[in-house]
C-alpha positions as a printed Julia matrix, in Angstrom:
315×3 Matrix{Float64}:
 45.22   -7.52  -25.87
 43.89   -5.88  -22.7
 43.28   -1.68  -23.66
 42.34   -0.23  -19.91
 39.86    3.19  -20.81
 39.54    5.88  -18.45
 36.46    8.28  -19.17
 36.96   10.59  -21.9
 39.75    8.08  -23.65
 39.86    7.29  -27.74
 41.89    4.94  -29.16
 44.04    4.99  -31.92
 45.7     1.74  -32.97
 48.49    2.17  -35.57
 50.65   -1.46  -34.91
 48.29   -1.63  -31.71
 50.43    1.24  -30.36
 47.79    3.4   -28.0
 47.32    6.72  -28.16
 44.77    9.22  -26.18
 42.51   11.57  -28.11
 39.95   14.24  -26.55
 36.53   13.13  -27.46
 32.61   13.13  -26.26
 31.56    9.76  -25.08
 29.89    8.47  -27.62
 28.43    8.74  -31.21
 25.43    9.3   -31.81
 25.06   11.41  -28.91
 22.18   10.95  -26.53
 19.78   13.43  -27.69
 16.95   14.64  -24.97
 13.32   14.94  -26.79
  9.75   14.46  -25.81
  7.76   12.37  -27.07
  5.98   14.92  -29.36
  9.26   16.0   -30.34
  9.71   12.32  -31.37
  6.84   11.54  -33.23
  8.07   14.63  -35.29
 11.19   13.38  -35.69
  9.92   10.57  -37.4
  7.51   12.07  -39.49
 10.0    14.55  -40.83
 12.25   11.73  -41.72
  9.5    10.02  -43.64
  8.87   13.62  -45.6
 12.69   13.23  -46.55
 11.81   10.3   -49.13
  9.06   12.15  -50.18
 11.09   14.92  -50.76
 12.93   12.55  -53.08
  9.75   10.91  -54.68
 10.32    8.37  -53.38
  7.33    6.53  -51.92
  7.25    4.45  -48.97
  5.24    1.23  -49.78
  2.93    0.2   -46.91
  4.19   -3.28  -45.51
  7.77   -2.64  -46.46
 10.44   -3.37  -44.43
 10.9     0.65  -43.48
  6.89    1.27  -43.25
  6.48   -1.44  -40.4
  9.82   -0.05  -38.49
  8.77    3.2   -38.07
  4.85    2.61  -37.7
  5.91    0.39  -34.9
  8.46    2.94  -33.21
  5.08    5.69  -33.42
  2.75    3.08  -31.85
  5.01    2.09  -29.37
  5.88    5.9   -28.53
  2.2     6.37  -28.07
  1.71    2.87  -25.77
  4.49    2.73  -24.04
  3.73   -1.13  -23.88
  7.02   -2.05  -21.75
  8.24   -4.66  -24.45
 11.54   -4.44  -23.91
 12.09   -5.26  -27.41
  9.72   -2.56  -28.54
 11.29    0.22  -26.96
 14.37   -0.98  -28.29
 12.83   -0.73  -32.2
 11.8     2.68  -31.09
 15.62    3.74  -29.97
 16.77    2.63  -33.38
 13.74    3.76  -35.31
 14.6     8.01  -33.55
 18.46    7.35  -34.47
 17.74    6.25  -37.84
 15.08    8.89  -38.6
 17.7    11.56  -37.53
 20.35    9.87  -39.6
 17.59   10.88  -42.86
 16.77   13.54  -41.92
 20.56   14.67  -41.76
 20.28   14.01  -45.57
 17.32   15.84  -46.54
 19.68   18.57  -48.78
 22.28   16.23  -50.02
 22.17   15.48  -53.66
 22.93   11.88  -54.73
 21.13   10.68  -51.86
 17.82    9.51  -53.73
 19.57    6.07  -55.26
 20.53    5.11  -51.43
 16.97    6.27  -50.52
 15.69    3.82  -52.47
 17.37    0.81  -51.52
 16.47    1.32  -48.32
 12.87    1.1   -48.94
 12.99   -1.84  -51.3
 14.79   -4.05  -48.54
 15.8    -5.82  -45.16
 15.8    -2.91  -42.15
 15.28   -4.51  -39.0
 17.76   -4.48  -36.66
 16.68   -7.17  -35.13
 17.42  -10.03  -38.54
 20.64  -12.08  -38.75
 20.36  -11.89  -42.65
 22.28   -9.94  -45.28
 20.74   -7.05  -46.5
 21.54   -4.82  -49.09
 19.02   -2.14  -47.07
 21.69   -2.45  -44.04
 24.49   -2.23  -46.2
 22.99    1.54  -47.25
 22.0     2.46  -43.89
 25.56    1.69  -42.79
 27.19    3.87  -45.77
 24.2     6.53  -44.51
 25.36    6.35  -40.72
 29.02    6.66  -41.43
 28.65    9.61  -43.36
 26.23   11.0   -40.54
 29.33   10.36  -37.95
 31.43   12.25  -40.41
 29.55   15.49  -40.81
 29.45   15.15  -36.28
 32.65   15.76  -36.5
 33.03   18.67  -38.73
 34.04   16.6   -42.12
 32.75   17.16  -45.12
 31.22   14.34  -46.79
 29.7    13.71  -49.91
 28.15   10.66  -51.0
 29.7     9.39  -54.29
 31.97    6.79  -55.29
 33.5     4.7   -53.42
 30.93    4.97  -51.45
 31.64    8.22  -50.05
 34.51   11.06  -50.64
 35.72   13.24  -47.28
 38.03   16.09  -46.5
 39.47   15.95  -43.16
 41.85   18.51  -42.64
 44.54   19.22  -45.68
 43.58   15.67  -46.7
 41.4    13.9   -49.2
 39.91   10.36  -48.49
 38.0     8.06  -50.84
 35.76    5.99  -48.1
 34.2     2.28  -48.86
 31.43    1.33  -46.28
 31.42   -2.4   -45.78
 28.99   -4.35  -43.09
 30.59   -7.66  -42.03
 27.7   -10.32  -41.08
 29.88  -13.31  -40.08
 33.48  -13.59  -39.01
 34.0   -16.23  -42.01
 33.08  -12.79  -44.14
 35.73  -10.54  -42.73
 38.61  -11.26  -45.26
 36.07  -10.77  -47.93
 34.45   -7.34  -47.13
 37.89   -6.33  -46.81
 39.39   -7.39  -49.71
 36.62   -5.55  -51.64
 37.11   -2.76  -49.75
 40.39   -1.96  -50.53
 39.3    -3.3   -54.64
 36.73   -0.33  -54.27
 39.12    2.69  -53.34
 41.5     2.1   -55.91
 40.32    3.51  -58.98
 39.42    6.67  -57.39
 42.71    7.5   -56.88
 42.94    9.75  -53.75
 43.98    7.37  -50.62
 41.61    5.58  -49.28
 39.84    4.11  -46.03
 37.4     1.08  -45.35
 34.98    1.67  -43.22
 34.21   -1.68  -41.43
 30.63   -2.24  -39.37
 30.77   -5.43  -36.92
 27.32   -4.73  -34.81
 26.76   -8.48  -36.39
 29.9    -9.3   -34.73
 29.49   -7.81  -31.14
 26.56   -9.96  -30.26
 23.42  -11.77  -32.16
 21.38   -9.02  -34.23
 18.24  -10.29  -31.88
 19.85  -10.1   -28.28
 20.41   -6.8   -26.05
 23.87   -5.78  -24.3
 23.29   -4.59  -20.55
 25.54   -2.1   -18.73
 25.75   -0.44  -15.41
 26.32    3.17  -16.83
 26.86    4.37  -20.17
 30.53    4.69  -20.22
 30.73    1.01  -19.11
 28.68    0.45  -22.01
 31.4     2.45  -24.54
 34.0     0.59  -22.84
 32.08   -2.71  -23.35
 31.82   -2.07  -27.05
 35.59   -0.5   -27.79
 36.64   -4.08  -25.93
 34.96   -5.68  -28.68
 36.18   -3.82  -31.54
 39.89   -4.4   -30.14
 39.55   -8.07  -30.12
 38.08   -8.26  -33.44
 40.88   -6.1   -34.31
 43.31   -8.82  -33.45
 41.47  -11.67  -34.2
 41.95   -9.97  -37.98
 45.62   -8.02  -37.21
 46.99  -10.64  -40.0
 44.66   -9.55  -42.9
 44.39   -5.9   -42.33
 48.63   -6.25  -42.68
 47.86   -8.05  -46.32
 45.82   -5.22  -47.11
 46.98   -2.52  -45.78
 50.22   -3.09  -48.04
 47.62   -2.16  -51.01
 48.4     1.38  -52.85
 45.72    3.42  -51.55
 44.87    2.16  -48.52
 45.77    4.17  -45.49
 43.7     1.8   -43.09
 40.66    0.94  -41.26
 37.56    2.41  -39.49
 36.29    0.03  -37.2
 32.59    1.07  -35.99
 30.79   -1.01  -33.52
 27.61    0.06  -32.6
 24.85   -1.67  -30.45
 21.32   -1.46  -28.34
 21.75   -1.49  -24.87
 19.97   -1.42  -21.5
 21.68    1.15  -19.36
 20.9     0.61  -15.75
 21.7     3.72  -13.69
 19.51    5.64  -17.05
 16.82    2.61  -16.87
 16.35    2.75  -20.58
 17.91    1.88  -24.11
 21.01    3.6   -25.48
 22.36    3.51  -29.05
 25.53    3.97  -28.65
 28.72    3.83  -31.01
 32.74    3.57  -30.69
 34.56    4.15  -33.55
 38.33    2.86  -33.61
 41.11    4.13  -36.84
 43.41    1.39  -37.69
 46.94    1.92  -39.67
 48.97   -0.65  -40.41
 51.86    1.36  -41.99
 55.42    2.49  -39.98
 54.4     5.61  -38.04
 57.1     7.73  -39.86
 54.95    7.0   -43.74
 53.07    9.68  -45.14
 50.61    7.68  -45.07
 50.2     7.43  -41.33
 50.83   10.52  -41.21
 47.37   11.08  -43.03
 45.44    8.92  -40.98
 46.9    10.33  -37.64
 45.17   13.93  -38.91
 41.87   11.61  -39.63
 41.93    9.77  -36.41
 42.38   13.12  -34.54
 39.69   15.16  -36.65
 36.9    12.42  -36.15
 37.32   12.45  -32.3
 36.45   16.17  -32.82
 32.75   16.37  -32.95
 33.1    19.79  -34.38
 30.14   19.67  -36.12
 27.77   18.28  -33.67
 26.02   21.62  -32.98
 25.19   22.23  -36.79
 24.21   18.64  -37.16
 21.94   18.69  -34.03
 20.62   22.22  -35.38
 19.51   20.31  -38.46
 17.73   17.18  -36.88
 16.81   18.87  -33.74
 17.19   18.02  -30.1
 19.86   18.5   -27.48
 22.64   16.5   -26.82
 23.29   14.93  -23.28
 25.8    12.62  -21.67
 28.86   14.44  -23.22
């Protein structure tokens, strides 16, 4: 399946059929800062956790991330793969800080400092799993939808509609089946329709190797090229369970380090891609058309950026 994108292009797969959506670039957006701004940035996300009681133990998984991103912010040692850590270490230190007011947050909080963080490990890790749950509700709220963190994993209203949301991060492509299957297991009880929320960074390339693009909307295409063949590498079981009462469909979110030549530095950059299986002319495509249109929005970028600082660039 060959999808062509022109700048500015989303797309919306319902039976693979394209559509064109209005959109920024890229989530996260680039955010301009210096480095004292930075170093900030991180500190105020470590005052989130104690905000929550929650202490950060020294040689934890979380501790040595973000010590390193602050060292390497002061150094500026060239180590490719230190500047990278410090490009994930200022998204995901935005990402908390995004959460400093929500209530609920503390359990997820916690997780996060008890386990696996580093972008960088092939490994399962119930850490990542939370940080994924985290960033997807983070991409929500960019977008003007409000989110709140409960079960499934988290509950949204986009538009006139309600959505029941469970966050699953696929590590291997024997996995994908799997995640989905629980997925769909996890929205049912709630009772409102429902969405799974799929992460395959795993999938786009090894955890420990970099992506390299000539500009950064090479780089989006590169990554929405990925998500489309993993889309129909898997077109048979998101059919199977799609069919389930409940689910309306998929978020696919693909999201990677890269080296961006004409920038000469790191981006983080995400593409996020809404998957229905259903007939267009079902309710229940219906619904997900409104979702697919509101989270190309970024209509609440500004208040989000107003909370964790900086301004956005590359839009």
């Amino acid at each position: 399946m060959g999808f062509k994108l022109r700048h500015g292009e989303k797309i919306y797969l319902p039976f693979f059929r394209k559509e064109k959506y209005e959109r920024y670039d890229f989530l996260p957006p680039g955010i301009a800062s210096t480095k004292v701004e930075i170093f900030e940035t991180i500190e105020r996300a470590k005052a989130v956790f104690s905000q929550h009681d929650i202490v950060i133990k020294q040689g934890s998984s979380l501790e040595q991330l973000l010590s390193k991103a602050q060292r390497e912010l002061l150094k500026s040692s060239g180590d490719p793969k230190h500047e990278a850590l410090l490009v994930y270490a200022i998204n995901l230190s935005r990402i908390f800080i995004g959460l400093a007011n929500e209530k609920d947050v503390r359990g997820k909080l916690k997780i996060i400092t008890k386990n696996d963080v580093d972008p960088f490990s092939k490994t399962y890790s119930e850490g990542k799993d939370t940080i994924w749950e985290l960033e997807c509700f983070s991409v929500m709220r960019m977008n003007g939808i409000d989110a709140e963190i409960r079960e499934p994993d988290l509950f949204i209203r986009a538009e006139q509609d309600e959505y029941g949301v469970a966050c699953k991060k696929i590590y291997s492509e024997n996995s994908v089946e799997k995640c989905v299957k629980k997925g769909v297991l996890q929205i049912k009880p709630g009772g409102a329709p429902g969405i799974v929320a799929l992460n395959i960074d795993n999938l786009v390339a090894p955890p420990t190797s970099y992506l390299y693009a000539s500009h950064q909307d090479y780089f989006r295409q590169m990554l929405q090229h990925y998500s489309n063949e993993f889309i129909t590498r898997h077109e048979r079981t998101f059919k199977k369970y799609a069919s389930s009462k409940g689910c309306d469909g998929f978020l696919i979110s693909a999201s990677r380090l890269g080296w961006v030549v004409s920038d000469k530095c790191f981006r983080y950059t995400t593409v996020n891609s809404v998957l229905s299986m259903h007939d267009e002319t079902d309710p229940t495509s219906l619904r997900i058309d409104r979702f697919a249109r509101k989270l190309s929005t970024a209509d609440g970028l500004e208040d989000w950026l107003t909370l964790v600082g900086g301004t956005a660039f590359g839009l």
